[in-house]
NUZAVEX-979387 format. One record per residue (C-alpha): x, y, z; residue number from 1; residue in three letters. Coordinates in steps of 0.5 Angstrom, whole numbers, plus 500, padded with zeros to 3 digits. Layout:
N
X | Y | Z | NUM | ALA
...
***
This chain:
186
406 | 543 | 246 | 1 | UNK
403 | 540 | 252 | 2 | UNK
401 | 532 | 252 | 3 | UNK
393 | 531 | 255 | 4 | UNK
391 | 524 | 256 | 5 | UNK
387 | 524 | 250 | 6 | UNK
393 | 525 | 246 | 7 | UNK
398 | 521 | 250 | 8 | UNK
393 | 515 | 249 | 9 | UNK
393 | 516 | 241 | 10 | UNK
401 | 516 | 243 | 11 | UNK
401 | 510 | 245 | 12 | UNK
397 | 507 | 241 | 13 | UNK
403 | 508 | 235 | 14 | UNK
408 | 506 | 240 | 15 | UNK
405 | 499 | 240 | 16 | UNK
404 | 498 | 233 | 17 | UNK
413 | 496 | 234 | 18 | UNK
411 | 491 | 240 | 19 | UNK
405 | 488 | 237 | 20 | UNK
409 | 488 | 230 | 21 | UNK
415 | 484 | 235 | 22 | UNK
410 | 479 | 238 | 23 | UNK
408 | 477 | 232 | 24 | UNK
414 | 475 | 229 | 25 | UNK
417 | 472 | 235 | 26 | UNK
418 | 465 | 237 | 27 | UNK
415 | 465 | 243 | 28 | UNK
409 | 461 | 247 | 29 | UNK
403 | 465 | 247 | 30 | UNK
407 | 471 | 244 | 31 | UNK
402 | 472 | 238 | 32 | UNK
396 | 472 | 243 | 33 | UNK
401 | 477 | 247 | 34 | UNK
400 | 481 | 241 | 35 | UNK
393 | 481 | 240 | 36 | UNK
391 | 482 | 247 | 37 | UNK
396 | 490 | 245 | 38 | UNK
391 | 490 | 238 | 39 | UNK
385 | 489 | 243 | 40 | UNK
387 | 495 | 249 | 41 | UNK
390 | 500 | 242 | 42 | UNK
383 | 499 | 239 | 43 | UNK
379 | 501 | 245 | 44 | UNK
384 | 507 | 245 | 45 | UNK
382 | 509 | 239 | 46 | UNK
375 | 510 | 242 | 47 | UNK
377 | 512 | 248 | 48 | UNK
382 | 518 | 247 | 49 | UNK
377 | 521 | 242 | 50 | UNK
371 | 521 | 248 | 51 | UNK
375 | 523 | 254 | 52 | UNK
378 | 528 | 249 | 53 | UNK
370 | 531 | 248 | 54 | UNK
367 | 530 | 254 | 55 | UNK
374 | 534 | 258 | 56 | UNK
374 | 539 | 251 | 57 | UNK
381 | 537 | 251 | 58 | UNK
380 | 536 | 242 | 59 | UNK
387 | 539 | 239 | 60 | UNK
389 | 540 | 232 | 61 | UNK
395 | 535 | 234 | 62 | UNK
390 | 530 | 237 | 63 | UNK
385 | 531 | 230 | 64 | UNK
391 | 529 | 226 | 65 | UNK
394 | 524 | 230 | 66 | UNK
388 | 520 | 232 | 67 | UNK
386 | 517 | 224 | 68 | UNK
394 | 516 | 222 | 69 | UNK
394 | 512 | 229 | 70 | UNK
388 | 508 | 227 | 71 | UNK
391 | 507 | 220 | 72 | UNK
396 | 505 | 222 | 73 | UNK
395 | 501 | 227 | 74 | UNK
390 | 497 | 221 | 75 | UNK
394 | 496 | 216 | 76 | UNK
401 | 494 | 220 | 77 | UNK
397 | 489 | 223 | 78 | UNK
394 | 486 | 216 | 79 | UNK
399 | 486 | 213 | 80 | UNK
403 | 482 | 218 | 81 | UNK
396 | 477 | 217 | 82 | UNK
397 | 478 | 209 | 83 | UNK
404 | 475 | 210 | 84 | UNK
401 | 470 | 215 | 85 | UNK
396 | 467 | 210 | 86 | UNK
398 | 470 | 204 | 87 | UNK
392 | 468 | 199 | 88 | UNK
390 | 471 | 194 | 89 | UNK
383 | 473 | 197 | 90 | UNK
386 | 475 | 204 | 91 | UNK
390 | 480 | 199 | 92 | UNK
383 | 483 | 195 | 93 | UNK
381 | 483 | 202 | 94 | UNK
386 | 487 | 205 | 95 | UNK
386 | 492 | 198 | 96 | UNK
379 | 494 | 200 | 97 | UNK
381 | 496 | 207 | 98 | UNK
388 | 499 | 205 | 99 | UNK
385 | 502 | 199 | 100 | UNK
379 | 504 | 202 | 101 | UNK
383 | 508 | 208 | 102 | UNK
387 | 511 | 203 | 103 | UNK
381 | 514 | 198 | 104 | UNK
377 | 517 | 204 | 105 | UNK
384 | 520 | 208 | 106 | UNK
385 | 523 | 202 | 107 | UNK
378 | 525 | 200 | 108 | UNK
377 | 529 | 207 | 109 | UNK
384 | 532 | 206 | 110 | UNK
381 | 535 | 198 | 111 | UNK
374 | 537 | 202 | 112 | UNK
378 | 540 | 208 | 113 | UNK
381 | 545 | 203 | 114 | UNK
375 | 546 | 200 | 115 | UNK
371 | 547 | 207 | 116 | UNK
367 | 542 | 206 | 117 | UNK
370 | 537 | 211 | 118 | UNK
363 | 536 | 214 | 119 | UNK
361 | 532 | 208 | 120 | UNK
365 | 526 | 210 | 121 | UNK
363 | 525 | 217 | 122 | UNK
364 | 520 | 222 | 123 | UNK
358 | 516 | 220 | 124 | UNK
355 | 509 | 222 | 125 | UNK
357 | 505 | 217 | 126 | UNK
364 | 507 | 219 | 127 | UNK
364 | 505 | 225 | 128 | UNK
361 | 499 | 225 | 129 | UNK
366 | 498 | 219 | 130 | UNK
371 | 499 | 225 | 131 | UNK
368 | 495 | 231 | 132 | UNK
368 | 488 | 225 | 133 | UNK
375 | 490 | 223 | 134 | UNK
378 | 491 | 229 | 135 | UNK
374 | 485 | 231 | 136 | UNK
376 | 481 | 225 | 137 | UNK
384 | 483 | 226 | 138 | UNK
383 | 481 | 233 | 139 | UNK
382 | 474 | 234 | 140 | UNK
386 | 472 | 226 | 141 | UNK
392 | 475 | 231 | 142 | UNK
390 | 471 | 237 | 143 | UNK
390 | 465 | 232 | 144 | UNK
389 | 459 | 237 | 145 | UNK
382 | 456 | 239 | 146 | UNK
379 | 458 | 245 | 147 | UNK
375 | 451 | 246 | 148 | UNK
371 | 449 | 240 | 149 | UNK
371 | 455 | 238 | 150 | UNK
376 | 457 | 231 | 151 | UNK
378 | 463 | 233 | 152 | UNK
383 | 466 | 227 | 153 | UNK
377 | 462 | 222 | 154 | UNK
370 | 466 | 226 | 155 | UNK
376 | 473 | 225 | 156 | UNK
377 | 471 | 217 | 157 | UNK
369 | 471 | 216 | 158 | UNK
369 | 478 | 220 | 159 | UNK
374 | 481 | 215 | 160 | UNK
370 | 478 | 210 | 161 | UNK
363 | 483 | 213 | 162 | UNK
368 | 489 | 215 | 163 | UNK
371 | 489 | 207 | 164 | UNK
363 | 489 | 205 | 165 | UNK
362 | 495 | 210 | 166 | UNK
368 | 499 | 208 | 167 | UNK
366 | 499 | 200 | 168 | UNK
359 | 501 | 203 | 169 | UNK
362 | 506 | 207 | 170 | UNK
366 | 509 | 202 | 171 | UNK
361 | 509 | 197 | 172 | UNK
357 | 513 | 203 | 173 | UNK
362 | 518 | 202 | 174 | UNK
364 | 518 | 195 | 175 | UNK
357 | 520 | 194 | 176 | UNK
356 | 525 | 200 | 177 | UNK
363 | 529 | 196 | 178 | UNK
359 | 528 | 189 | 179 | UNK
357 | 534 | 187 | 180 | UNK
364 | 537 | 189 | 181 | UNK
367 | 531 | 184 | 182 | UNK
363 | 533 | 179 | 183 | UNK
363 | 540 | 179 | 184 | UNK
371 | 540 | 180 | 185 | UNK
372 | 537 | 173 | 186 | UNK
***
């Protein structure tokens, strides 16, 4: 298999998630900023490697599969590593609603695929703006520190907080686009 720019940059968007992860953890000045400032060039990525990949027709069914699990991922490493961090019981709901929602409309894409009827689930806007606050939110709570008057970690936790109402809005959107398929499954 041959490994075009679009795909290599999906590829590095999982190879950082470890260092990220490392980054994290460890005791080192400045380390969780490090492992935000990765966070921030994997999420640009994620938009990246989908439009050079469109723009120079260099889509692959590998790059198709590899680019939502990366996403994937990616954010749930990361809240998971934020859950542990401050670990309340609303930063868990919150954390549940994103997991939860990522894991109920991969599967939902992966039924209608098999029924033909993946365009149902569609990228829409309202996933996308889910993913700009989520990637945001997930992005300063890991940078932590305050950037002169600014609480940083606290203005990214208000952010989770949208990008939770914006994910159960995106998932109704698609439950109710896969209705009708539902309901005549049954």
């Amino acid at each position: 298999m041959r490994i075009n720019l679009p795909t290599a940059l999906t590829l590095g968007r999982v190879a950082v998630i470890p260092v990220v992860l490392g980054l994290f953890y460890v005791d080192w000045k400045h380390a969780r900023q490090a492992a935000a400032l990765l966070f921030v060039a994997a999420a640009i990525t994620d938009w990246l490697d989908g439009w050079l990949a469109r723009r120079w027709n260099q889509t692959s069914n590998f790059g198709a599969f590899l680019d939502p699990v990366a996403d994937k991922l990616l954010v749930a490493v990361a809240l998971v590593m934020l859950l542990r961090d401050h670990s309340t019981g609303l930063m868990g709901v919150l954390v549940a609603i994103i997991i939860g929602r990522e894991i109920t409309i991969s599967a939902l894409r992966e039924w209608l695929a098999e029924m033909g009827e993946r365009r149902r689930v569609a990228v829409n806007v309202v996933g996308k703006l889910k993913t700009v606050f989520q990637m945001t939110a997930i992005s300063l709570m890991l940078w932590q520190l305050p950037i002169g008057p600014v609480p940083v970690y606290d203005l990214g936790y208000g952010l989770l907080f949208a990008a939770a109402a914006l994910t159960l809005w995106s998932m109704v959107v698609y439950l109710r686009a896969a209705w009708p398929l539902m309901r005549d499954s049954v």
